[in-house]
Structures are given as C-alpha cells and as structure tokens.
C-alpha positions, -999 to 999 in steps of 0.1 A, spaced: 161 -72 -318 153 -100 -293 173 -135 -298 172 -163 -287 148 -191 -278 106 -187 -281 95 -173 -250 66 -201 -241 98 -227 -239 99 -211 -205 71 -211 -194 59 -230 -162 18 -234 -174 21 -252 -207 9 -225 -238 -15 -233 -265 18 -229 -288 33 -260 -266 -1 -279 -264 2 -274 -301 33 -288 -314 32 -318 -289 24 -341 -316 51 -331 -340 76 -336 -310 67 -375 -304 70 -379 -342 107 -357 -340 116 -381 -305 105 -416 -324 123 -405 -355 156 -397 -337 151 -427 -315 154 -449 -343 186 -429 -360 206 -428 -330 205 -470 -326 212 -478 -361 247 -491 -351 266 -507 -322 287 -473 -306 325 -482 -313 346 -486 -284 380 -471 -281 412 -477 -256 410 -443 -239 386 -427 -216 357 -409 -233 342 -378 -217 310 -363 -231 298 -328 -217 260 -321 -235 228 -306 -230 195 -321 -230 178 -286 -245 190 -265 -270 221 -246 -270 233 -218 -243 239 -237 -212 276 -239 -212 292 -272 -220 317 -255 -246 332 -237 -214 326 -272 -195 350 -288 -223 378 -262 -222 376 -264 -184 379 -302 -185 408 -301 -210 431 -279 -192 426 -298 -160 432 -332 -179 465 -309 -193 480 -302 -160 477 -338 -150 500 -347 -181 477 -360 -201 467 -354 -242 428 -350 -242 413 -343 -281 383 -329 -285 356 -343 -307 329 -318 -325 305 -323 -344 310 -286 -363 277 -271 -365 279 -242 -385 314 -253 -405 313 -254 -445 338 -282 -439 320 -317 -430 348 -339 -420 362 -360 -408 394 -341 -399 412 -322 -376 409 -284 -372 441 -268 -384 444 -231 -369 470 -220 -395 450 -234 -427 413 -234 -412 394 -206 -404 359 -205 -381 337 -204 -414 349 -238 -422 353 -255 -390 332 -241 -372 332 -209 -343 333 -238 -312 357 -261 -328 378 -228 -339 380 -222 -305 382 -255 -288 416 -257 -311 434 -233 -296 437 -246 -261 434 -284 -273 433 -307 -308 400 -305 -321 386 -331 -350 349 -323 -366 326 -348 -379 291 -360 -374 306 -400 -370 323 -395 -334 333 -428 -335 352 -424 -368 370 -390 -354 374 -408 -321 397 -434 -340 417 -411 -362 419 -387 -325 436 -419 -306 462 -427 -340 473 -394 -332 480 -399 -294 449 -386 -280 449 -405 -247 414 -392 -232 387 -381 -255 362 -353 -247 332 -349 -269 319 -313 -270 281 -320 -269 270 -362 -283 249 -371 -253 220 -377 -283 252 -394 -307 253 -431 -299 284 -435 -325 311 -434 -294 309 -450 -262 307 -432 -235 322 -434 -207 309 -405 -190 281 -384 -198 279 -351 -179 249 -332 -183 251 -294 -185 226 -271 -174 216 -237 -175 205 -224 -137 183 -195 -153 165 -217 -174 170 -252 -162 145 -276 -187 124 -247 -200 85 -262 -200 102 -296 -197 87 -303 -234 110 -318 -264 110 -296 -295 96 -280 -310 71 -278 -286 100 -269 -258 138 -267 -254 148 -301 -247 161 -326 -274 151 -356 -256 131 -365 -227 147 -353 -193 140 -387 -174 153 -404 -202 186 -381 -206 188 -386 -167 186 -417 -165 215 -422 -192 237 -399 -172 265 -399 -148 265 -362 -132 252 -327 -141 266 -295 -137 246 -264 -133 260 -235 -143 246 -201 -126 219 -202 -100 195 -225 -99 164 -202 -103 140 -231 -116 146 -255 -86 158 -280 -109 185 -298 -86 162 -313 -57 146 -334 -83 175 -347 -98 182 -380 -95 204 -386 -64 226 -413 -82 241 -384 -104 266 -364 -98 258 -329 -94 281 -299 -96 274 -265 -99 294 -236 -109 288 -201 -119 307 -181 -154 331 -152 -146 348 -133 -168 385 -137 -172 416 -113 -154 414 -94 -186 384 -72 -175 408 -55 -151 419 -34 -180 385 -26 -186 378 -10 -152 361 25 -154 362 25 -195 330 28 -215 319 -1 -227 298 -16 -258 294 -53 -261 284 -74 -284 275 -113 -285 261 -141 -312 254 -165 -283 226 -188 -278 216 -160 -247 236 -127 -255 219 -116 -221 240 -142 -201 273 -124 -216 259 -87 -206 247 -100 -174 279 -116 -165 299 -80 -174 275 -62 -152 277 -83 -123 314 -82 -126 311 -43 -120 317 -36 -158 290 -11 -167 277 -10 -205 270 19 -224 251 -5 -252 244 -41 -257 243 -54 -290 233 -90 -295 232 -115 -330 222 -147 -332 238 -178 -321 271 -187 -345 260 -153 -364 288 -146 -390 297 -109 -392 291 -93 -422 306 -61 -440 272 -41 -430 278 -56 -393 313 -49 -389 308 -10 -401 283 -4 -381 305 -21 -348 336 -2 -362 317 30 -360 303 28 -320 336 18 -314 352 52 -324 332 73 -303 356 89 -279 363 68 -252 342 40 -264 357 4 -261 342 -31 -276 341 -59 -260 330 -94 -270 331 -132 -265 362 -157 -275 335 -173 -296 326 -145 -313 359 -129 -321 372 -160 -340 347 -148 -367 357 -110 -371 381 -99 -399 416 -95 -387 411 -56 -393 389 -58 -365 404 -72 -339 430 -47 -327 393 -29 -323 376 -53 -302 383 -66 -267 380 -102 -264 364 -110 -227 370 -151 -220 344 -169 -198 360 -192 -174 338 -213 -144 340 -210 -106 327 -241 -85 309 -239 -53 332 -270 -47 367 -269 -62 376 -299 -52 344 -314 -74 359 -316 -111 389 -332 -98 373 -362 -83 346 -362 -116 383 -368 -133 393 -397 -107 363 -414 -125 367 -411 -156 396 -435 -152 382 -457 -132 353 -464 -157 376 -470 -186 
C-alpha cells in the first residue's frame, strides 16, 4: 500500500484535481488568516526558536528540533520544547512525563522530543511557553508553530524537504503547503533544506534568509547491522525517505513495509511484524518515532535506527545559534 501525500501535490503542470480545489483553498487560507490574529502573541524573557514547515508534514523539523536542542545543551543551556501534540489523547497544557505518559497520550514526536529535552503539549504555545520558562527553561524551541501566532518568535526557521521542496506550490487541499510560500518567506529568518535540492527551490529564495542545507544519515548504530538481512518498517509522513536513507547507507533490505504517518500499531500489525521478523536471520529495523509506539514485548525484537543531520557547512547551525541571542 502506497502512503503518503496525493501524487498531483507534486506535480510541476497544475492537474485538473489542483485547478479544482483552488477555491476551497482561499476559503481554508482566509479562514485561518483570521484564527491565527485573534490575539496579540505573548512575549516571554527567553529566546524563542521555531523550526516549521510551510507544507504538510515529512520535511524534517522534528530532527531539526533535536539537533537544535543538543547544540543549545552543550553550550550549557536548558532549551524546552513546545508541541502542539498532534495525535495525543491528552490536550494539555502540560509537560510530557516519560515515566507516567506514554506516546498514545502525548503524542509519538513529543514522546520523543522528551527524551533528549523537556517537552510541554498544548495547542496555546504562549500558555506552555509560560509554564516552560517557571520551570527554568531558558531558550524555548517550538517543534512546528510557524502558522501559531500565540508565541513570539524570535526566529522562524523554515524546513524543507529537497525531494519535494513546495510540491505544485498550491495551499491545501489543492497542494502541500499550509500557507502561501511568499507569505511564509517573507515571515522567515532562514531555511534549511534537508536532502538534495532536486526541485531547484533554493535560487529563488529570498537572499535575506538564511539558508542551510543538510542531508539525514542514520545513526553509528547501523554498524551492527552490516551484512544482516533486513526488514524495515516506518509510519512517516514519506516511509520512502527512511528506506532510501538505509539503502544509501549500504544497508540492503529484504522488505519495506510502510504505515501511515503517526500510525499506532495494532495487535494484527504487531503479529504480522513479529512473524517476518523470525525468519532465520531476519532483523527489523525501524524509526525512533515509530518504536515509542510498539508494546514493550516488541522491542527486544525491533532495531531502532535514529536519524541524525549532516550539514554541508558545520559551522552554519552554530552561528544560526549566535542569533538567536542577539534577537532576544
């Protein structure tokens, strides 16, 4: 089964499925014009750094966040994280709790998120930015908000896939973008584009912004892996970018099995993983993000495979840092 996206988002030469839902788009973009300036954004006393997208879901900024909090880490300081928790039962405000919270409350990304750095959910940013910085947060990043005008901002970082870049450059649900790319641009400090830039996006970027790229590797972990036989699975926004990345890394795959984005394994889907995995010799592998929703039985099972970035520039995220400051 194929997941992901509609195929005509990508396409170049608008379809008649595009030309079709146009109109519904401007009545989606008016409608969350006016609910995103309904209030004056609260301002806090710490540096606020927001890592989003401008299209729908799989271009990286969850891996953007972590990367950004361990480099604010090693410099001393106590970044939070701020989520909205798409896909939690819980609603918030509160912070995510790893010993009493699990990812079907929270959350998968938040779930995540909290073990490297404190993590608060909520859809009010502004309200989880405030109970964040009473508990000694000292930089705030907020994973995705660049459409949340609760919080001030004082960066916004777009992130960008390189395979896909803005899709048809239409607004949903006529494309992939959630707001108009001159008006996200223009609203921006920097982008970073993760993987190759196969769209020519970057040479009409804005040359005001910031822009970083970096590609995903997989983490020292595979090392193990080498010359086993592997079947992986993935609930991603694009599974394919998680097979891809094993492949190029010289990891071959017997299988690939993807699920839909923030999929929550079932007993049918665990079985059925359980059993490919017990063929002789047969090893699964799958994504951080994904194994914070298997049972515990599963785990000692399942090889989990973390994503970390490489930038062309390594230097790059540092100085983005230097300015966060300096804007506060």
């Amino acid at each position: 089964m194929k997941f992901g996206p509609p195929s005509f988002w990508n396409q170049v030469e608008p379809s008649w499925q595009a030309k079709a839902l146009t109109p519904l788009s401007w009545l989606l973009q008016s409608a969350g014009h006016l609910r995103s300036y309904r209030a004056a954004p609260v301002m806090v006393d710490v540096p606020v750094l927001c890592c989003g997208n401008l299209t729908v879901g799989g271009a990286g900024k969850t891996t953007l966040v972590l990367d950004f909090a361990r480099r604010l880490q090693a410099r001393g300081r106590h970044p939070h994280i701020l989520s909205r928790g798409y896909g939690g039962q819980e609603k918030g405000p509160l912070r995510v709790d790893l010993a009493r919270h699990t990812a079907n409350d929270v959350g998968d990304e938040p779930f995540m998120l909290a073990k490297t750095a404190p993590v608060w959910i909520g859809a009010n940013r502004g309200e989880t930015a405030r109970m964040a910085c009473a508990e000694g947060a000292d930089c705030l990043i907020m994973d995705d908000g660049l459409q949340n005008h609760t919080l001030h901002q004082n960066m916004r970082i777009i992130t960008v896939d390189g395979a896909t870049g803005f899709g048809n450059g239409r607004v949903m649900p006529a494309g992939p973008l959630r707001e108009p790319a001159a008006k996200g641009l223009a609203e921006a400090d920097g982008l970073v584009m993760i993987g190759e830039d196969r769209t020519d996006l970057l040479p009409h970027i804005p040359n005001d912004l910031w822009r970083l790229q970096a590609r995903l590797i997989p983490g020292p972990e595979i090392r193990r892996l080498q010359g086993k036989r592997l079947i992986a699975f993935a609930g991603i926004a694009r599974p394919d970018k998680f097979f891809d990345m094993l492949t190029e890394a010289g990891l071959p795959l017997l299988r690939c099995i993807p699920f839909a984005d923030h999929h929550r394994y079932n007993e049918r889907d665990c079985r059925r993983l359980l059993a490919l995995g017990r063929q002789e010799g047969v090893q699964l592998v799958t994504t951080a993000k994904d194994a914070v929703k298997l049972p515990e039985r599963m785990l000692p099972e399942v090889k989990v495979i973390n994503v970390e970035l490489r930038w062309s520039d390594p230097d790059a995220p540092e100085r983005l840092l230097d300015r966060l400051w300096a804007t506060a």
